[in-house]
Each structure stands twice: as C-alpha cells, then as structure tokens.
PDBQT receptor file of N, H, CA, C and O in Angstrom, charges set to zero:
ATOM      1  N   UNK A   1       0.850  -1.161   0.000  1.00  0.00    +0.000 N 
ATOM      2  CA  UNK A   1       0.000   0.000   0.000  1.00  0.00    +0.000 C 
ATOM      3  C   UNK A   1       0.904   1.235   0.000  1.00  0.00    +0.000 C 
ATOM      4  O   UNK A   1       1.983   1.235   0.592  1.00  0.00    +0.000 OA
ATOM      5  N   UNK A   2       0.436   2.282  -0.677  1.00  0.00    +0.000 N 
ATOM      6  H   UNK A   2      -0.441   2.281  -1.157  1.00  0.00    +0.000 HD
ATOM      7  CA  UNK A   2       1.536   3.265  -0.910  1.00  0.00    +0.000 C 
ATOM      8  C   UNK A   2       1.593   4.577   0.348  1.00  0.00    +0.000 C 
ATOM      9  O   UNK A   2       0.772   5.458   0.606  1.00  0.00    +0.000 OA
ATOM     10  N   UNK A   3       2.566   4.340   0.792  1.00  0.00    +0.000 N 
ATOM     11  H   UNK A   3       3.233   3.625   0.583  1.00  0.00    +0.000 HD
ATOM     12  CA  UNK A   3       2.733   5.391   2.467  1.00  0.00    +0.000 C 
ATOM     13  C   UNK A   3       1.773   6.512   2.481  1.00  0.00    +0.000 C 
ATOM     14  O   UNK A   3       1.733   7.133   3.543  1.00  0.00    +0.000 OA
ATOM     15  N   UNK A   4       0.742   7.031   1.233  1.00  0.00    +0.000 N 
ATOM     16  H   UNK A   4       0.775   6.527   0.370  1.00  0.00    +0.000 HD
ATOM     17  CA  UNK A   4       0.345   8.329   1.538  1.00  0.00    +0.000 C 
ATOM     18  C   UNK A   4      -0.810   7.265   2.112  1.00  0.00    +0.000 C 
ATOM     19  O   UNK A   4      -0.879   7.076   3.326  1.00  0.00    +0.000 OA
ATOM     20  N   UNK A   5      -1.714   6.577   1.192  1.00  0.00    +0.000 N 
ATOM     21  H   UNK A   5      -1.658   6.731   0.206  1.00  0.00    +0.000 HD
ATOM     22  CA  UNK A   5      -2.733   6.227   1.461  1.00  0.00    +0.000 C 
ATOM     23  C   UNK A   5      -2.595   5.562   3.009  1.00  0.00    +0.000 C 
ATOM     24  O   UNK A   5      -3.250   6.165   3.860  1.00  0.00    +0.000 OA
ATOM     25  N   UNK A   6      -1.773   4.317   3.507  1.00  0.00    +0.000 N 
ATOM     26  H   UNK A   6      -1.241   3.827   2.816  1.00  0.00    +0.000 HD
ATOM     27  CA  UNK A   6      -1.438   4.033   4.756  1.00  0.00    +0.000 C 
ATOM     28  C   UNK A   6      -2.002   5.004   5.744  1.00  0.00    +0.000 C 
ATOM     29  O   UNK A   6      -3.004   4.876   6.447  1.00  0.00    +0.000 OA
ATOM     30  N   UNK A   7      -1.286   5.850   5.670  1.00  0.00    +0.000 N 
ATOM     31  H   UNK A   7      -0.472   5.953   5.098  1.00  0.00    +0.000 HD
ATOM     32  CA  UNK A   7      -0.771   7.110   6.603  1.00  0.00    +0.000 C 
ATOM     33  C   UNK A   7      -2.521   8.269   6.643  1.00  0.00    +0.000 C 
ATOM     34  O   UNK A   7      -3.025   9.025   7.474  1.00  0.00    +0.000 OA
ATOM     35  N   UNK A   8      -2.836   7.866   5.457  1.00  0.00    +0.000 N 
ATOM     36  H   UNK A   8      -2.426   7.252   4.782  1.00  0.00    +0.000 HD
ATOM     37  CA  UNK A   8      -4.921   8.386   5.453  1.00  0.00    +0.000 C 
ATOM     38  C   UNK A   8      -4.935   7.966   6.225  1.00  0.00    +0.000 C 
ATOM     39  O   UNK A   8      -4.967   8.575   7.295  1.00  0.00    +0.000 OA
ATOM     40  N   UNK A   9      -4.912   6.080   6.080  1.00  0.00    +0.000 N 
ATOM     41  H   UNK A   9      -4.886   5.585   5.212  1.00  0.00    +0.000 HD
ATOM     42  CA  UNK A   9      -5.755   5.121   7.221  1.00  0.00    +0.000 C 
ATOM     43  C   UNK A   9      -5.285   5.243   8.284  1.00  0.00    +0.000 C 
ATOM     44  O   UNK A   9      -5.825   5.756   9.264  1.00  0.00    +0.000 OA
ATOM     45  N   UNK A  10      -4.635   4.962   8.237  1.00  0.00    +0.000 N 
ATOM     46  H   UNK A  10      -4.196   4.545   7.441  1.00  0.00    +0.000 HD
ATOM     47  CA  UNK A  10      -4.116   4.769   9.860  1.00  0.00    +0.000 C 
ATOM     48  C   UNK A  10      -2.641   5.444  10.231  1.00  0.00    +0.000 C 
ATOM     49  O   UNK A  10      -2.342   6.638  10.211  1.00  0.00    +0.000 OA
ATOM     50  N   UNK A  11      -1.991   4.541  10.502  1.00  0.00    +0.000 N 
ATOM     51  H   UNK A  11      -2.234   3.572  10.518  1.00  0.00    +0.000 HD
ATOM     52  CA  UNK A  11       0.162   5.088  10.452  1.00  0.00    +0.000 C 
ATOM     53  C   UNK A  11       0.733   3.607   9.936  1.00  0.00    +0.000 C 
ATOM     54  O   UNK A  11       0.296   2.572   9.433  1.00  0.00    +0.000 OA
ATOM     55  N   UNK A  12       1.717   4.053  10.289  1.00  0.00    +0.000 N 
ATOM     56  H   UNK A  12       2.073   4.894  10.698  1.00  0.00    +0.000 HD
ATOM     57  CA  UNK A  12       2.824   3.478  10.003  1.00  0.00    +0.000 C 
ATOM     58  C   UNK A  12       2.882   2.388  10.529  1.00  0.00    +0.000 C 
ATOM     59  O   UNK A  12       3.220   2.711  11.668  1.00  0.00    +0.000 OA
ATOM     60  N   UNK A  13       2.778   1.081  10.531  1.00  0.00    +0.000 N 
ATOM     61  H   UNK A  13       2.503   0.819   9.606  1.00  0.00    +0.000 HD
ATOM     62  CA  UNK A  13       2.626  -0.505  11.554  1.00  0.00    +0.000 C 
ATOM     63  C   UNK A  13       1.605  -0.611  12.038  1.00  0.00    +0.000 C 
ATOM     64  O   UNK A  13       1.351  -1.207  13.084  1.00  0.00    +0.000 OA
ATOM     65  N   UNK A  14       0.486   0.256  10.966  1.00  0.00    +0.000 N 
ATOM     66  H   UNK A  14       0.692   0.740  10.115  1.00  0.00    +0.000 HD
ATOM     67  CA  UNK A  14      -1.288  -0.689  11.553  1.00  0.00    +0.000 C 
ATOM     68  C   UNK A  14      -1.271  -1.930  11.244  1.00  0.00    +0.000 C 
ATOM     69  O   UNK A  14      -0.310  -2.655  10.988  1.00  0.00    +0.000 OA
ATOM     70  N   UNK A  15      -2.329  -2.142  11.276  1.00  0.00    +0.000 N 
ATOM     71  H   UNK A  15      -3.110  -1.553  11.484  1.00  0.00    +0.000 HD
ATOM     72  CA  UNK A  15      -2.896  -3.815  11.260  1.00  0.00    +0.000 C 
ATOM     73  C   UNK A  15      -2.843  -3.952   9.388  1.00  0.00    +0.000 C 
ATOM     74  O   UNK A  15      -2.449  -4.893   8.700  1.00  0.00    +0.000 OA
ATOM     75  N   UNK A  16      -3.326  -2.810   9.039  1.00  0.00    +0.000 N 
ATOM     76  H   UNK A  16      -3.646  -2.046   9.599  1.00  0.00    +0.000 HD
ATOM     77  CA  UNK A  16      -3.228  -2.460   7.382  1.00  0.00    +0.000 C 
ATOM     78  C   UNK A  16      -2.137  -3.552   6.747  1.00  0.00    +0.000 C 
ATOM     79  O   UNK A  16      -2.347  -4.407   5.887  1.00  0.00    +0.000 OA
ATOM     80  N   UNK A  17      -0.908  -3.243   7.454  1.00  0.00    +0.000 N 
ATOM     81  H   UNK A  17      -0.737  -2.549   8.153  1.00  0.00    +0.000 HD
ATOM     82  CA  UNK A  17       0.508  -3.614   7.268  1.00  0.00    +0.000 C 
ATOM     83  C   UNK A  17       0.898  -5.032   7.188  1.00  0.00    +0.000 C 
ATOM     84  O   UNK A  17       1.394  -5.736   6.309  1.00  0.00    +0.000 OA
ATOM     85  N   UNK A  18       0.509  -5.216   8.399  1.00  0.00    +0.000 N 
ATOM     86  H   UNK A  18       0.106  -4.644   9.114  1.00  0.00    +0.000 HD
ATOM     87  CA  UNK A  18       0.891  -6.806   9.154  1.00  0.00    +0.000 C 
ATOM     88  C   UNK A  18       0.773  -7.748   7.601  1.00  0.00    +0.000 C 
ATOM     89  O   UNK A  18      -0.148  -7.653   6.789  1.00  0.00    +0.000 OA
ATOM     90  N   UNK A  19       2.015  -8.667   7.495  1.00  0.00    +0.000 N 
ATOM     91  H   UNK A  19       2.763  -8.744   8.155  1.00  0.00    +0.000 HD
ATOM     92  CA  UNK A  19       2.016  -9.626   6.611  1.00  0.00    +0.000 C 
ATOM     93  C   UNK A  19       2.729 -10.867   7.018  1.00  0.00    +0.000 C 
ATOM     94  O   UNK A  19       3.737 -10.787   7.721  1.00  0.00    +0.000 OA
ATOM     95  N   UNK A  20       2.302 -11.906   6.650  1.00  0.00    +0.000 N 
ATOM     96  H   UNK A  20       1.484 -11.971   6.079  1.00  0.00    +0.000 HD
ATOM     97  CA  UNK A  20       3.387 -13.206   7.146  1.00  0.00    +0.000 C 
ATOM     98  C   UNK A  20       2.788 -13.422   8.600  1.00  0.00    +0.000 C 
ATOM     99  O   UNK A  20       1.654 -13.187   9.017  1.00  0.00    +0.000 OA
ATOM    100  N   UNK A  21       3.978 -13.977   9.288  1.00  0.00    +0.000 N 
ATOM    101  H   UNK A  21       4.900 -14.168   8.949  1.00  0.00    +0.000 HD
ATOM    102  CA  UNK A  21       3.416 -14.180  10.526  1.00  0.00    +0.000 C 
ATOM    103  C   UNK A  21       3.143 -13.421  11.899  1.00  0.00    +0.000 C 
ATOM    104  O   UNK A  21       2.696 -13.712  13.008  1.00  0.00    +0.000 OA
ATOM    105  N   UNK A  22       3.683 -12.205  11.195  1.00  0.00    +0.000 N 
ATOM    106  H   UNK A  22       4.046 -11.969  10.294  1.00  0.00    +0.000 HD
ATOM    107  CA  UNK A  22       2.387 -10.794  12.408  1.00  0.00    +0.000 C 
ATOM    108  C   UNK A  22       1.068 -10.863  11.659  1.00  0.00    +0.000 C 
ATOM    109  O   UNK A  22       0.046 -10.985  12.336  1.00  0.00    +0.000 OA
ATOM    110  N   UNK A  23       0.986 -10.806  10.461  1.00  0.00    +0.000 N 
ATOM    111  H   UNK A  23       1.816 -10.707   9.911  1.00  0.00    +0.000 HD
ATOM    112  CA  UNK A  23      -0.583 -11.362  10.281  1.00  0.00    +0.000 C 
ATOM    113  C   UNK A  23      -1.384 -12.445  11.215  1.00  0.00    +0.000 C 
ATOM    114  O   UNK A  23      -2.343 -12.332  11.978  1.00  0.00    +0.000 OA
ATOM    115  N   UNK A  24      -0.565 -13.541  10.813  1.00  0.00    +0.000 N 
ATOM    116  H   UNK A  24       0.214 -13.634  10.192  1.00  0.00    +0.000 HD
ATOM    117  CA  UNK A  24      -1.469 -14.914  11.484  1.00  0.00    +0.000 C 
ATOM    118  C   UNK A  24      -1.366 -15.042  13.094  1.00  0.00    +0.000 C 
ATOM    119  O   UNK A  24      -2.018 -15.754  13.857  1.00  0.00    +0.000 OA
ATOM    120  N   UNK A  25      -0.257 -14.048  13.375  1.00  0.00    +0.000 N 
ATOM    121  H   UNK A  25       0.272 -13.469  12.755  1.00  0.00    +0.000 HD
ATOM    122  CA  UNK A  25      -0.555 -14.320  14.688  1.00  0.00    +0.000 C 
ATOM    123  C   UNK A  25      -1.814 -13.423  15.499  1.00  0.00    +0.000 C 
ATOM    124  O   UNK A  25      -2.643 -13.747  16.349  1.00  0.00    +0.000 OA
ATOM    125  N   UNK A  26      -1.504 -12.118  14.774  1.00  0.00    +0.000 N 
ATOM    126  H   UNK A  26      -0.830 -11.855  14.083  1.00  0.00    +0.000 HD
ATOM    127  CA  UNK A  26      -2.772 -11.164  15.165  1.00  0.00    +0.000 C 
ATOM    128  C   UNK A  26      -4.313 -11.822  15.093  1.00  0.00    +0.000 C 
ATOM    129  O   UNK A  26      -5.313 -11.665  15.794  1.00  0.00    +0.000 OA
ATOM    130  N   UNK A  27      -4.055 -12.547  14.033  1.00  0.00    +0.000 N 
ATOM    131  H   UNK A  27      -3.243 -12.674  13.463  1.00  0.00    +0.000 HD
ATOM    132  CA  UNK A  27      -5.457 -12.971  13.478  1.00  0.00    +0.000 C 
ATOM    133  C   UNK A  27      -5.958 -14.182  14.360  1.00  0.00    +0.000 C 
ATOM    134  O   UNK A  27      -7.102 -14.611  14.510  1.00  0.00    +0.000 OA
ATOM    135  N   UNK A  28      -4.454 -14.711  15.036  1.00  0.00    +0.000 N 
ATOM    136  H   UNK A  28      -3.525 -14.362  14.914  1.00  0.00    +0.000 HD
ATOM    137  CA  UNK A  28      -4.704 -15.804  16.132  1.00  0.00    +0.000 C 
ATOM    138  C   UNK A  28      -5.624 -15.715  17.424  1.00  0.00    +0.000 C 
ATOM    139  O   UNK A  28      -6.528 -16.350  17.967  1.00  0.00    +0.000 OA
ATOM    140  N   UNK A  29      -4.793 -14.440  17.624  1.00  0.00    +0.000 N 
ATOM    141  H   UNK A  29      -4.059 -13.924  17.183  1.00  0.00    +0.000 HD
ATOM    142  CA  UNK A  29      -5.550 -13.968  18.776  1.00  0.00    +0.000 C 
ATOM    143  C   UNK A  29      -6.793 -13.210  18.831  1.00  0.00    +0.000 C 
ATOM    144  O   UNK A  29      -7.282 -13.136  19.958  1.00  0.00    +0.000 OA
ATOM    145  N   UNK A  30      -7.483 -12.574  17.803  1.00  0.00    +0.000 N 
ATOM    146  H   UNK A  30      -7.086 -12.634  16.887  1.00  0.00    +0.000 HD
ATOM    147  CA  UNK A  30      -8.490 -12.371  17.276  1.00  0.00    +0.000 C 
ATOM    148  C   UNK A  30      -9.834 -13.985  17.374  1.00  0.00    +0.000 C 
ATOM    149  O   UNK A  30     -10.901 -14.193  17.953  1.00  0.00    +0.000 OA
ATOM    150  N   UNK A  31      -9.045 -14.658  16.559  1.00  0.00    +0.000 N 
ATOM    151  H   UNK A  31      -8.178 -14.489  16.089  1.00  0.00    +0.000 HD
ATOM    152  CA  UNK A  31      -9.852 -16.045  15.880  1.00  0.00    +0.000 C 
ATOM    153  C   UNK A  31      -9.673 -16.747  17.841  1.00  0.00    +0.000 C 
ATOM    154  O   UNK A  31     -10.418 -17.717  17.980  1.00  0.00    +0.000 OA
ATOM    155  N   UNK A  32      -9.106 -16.501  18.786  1.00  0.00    +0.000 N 
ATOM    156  H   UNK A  32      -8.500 -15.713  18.674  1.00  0.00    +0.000 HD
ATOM    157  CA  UNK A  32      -9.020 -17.365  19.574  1.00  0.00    +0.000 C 
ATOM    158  C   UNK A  32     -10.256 -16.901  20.522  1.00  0.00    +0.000 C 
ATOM    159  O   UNK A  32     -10.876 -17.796  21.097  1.00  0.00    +0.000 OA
ATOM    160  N   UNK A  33     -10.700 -15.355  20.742  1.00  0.00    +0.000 N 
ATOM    161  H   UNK A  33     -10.196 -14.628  20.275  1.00  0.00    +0.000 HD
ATOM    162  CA  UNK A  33     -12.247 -14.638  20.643  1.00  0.00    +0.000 C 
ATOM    163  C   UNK A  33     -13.369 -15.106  19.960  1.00  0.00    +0.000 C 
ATOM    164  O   UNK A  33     -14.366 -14.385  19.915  1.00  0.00    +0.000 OA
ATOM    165  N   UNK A  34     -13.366 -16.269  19.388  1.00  0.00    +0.000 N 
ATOM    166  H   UNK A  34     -12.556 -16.855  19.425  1.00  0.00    +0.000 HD
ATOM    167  CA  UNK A  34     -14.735 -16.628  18.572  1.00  0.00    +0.000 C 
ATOM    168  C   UNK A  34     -14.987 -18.125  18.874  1.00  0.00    +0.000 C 
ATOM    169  O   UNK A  34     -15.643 -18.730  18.026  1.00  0.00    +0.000 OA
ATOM    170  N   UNK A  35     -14.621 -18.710  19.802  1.00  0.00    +0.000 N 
ATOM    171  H   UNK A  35     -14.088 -18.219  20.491  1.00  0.00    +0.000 HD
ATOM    172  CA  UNK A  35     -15.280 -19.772  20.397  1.00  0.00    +0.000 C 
ATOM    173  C   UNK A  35     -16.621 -19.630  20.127  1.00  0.00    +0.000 C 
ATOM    174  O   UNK A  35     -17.001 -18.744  19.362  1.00  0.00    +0.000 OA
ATOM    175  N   UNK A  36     -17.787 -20.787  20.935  1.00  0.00    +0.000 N 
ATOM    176  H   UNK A  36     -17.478 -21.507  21.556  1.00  0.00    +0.000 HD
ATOM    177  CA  UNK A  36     -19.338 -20.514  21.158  1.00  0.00    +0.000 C 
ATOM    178  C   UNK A  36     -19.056 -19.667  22.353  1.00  0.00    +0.000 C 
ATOM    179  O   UNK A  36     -19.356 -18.474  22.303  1.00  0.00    +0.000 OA
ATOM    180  N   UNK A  37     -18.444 -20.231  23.550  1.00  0.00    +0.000 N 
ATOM    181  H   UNK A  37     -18.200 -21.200  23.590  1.00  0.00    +0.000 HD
ATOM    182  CA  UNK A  37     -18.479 -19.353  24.715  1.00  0.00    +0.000 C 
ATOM    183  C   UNK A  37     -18.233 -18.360  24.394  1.00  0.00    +0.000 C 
ATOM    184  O   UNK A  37     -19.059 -17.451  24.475  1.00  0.00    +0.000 OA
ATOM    185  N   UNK A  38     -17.133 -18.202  23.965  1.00  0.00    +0.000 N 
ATOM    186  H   UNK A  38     -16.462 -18.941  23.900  1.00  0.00    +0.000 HD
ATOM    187  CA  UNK A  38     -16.578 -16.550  23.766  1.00  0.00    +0.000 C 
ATOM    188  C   UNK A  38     -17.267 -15.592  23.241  1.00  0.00    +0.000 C 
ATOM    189  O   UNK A  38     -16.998 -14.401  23.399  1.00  0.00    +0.000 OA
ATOM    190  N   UNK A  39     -17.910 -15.889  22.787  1.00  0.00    +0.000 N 
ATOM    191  H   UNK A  39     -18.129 -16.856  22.658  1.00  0.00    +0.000 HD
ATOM    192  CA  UNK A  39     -18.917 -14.988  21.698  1.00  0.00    +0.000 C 
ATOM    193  C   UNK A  39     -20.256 -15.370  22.886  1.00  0.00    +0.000 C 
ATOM    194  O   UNK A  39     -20.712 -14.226  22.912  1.00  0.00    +0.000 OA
ATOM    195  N   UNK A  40     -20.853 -15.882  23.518  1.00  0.00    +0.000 N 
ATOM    196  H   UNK A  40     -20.483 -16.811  23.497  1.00  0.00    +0.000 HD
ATOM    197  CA  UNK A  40     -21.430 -15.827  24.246  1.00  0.00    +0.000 C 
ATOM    198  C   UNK A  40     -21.395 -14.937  25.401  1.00  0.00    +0.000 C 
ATOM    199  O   UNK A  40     -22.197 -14.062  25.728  1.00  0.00    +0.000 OA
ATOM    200  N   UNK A  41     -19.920 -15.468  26.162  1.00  0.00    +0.000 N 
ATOM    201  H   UNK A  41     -19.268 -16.179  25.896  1.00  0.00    +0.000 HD
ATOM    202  CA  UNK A  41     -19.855 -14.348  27.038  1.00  0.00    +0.000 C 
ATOM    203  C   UNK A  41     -19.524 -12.864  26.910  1.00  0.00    +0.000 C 
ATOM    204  O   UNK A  41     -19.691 -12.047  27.816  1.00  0.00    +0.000 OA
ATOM    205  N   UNK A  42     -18.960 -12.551  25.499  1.00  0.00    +0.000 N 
ATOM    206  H   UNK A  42     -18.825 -13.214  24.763  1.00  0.00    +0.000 HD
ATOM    207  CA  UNK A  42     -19.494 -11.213  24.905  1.00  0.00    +0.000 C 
ATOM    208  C   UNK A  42     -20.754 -10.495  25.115  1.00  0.00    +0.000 C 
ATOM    209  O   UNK A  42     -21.091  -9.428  25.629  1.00  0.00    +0.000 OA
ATOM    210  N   UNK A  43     -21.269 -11.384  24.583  1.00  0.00    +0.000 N 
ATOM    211  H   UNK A  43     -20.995 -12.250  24.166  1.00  0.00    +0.000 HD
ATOM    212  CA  UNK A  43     -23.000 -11.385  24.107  1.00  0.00    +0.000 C 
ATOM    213  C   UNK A  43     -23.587 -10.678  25.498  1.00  0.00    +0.000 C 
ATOM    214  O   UNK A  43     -24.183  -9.601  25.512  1.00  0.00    +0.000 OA
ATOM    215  N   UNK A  44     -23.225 -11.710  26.959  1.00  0.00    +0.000 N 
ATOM    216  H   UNK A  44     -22.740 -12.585  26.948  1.00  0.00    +0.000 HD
ATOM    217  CA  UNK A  44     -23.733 -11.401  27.961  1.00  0.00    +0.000 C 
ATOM    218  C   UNK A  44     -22.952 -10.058  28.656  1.00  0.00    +0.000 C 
ATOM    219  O   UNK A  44     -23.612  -9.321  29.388  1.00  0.00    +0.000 OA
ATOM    220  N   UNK A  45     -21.523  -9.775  28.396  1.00  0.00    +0.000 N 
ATOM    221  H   UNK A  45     -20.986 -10.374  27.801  1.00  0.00    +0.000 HD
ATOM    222  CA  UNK A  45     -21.121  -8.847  28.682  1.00  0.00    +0.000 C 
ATOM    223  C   UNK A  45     -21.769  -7.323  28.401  1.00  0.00    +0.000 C 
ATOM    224  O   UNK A  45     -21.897  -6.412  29.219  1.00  0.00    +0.000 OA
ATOM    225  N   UNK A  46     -22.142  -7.343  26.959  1.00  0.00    +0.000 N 
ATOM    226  H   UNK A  46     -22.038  -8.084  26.295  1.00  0.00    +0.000 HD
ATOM    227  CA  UNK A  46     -22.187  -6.484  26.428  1.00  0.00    +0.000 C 
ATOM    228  C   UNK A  46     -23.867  -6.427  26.778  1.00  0.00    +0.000 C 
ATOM    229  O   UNK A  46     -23.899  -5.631  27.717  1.00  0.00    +0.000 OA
ATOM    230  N   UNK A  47     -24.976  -6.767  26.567  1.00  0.00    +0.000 N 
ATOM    231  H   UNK A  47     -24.950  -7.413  25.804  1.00  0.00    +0.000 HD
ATOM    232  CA  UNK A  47     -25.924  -6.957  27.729  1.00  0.00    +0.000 C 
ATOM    233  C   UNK A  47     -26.154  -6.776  28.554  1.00  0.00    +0.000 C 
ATOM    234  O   UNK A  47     -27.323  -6.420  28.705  1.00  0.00    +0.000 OA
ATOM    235  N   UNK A  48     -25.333  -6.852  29.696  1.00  0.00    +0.000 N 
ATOM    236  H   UNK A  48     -24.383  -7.142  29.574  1.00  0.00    +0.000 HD
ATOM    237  CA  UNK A  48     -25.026  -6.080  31.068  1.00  0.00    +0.000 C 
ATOM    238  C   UNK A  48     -25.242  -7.042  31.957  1.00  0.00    +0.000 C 
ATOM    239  O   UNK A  48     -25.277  -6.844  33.172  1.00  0.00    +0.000 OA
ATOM    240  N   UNK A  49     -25.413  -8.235  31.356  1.00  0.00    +0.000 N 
ATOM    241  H   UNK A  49     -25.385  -8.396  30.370  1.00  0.00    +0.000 HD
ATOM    242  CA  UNK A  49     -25.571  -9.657  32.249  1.00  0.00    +0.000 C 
ATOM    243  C   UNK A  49     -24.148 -10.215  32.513  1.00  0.00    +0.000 C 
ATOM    244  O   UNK A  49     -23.237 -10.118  31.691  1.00  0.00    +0.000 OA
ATOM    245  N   UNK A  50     -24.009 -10.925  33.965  1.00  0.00    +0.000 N 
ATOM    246  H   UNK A  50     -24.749 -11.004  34.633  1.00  0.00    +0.000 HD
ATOM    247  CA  UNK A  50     -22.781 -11.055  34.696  1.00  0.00    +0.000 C 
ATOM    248  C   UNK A  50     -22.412 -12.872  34.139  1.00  0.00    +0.000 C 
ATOM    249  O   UNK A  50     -21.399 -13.447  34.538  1.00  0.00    +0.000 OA
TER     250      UNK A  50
C-alpha cells in the first residue's frame, strides 16, 4: 500500500501492514475470541448480564 494512502488510514505498523506471521498471529488472537463461549460471554457482557 503506498505510504500516503497508509498514513490516510491509519500510520505506520497498523494492522493495514501486518504480513506473514504478524498477520497470522494477530489474526490468532483475534480467531481465539470466537469460540461458542466466547462470543457468548461477549453477548452477555455487552448486555449487562454477569
């Protein structure tokens, strides 16, 4: 992506960026948030249920 547009979005070492394995790992820990629970206890978080 060419530094002006980047630098619109976001800066310099956003997520924009990430390739290889700062990609997959970001995306690890992202994808490790989407269990059933996890997304459940979101669900209830965000709800206001304990």
């Amino acid at each position: 992506m060419p530094q002006t547009t980047l630098r619109l979005l976001q800066d310099k070492g956003s997520v924009q960026s990430l390739d290889g394995a700062a990609h997959r790992h970001r995306k690890g820990l992202f994808m490790s948030l989407m269990t059933p629970d996890s997304v459940a206890r979101t669900a209830d978080l965000l709800a206001g249920r304990k």
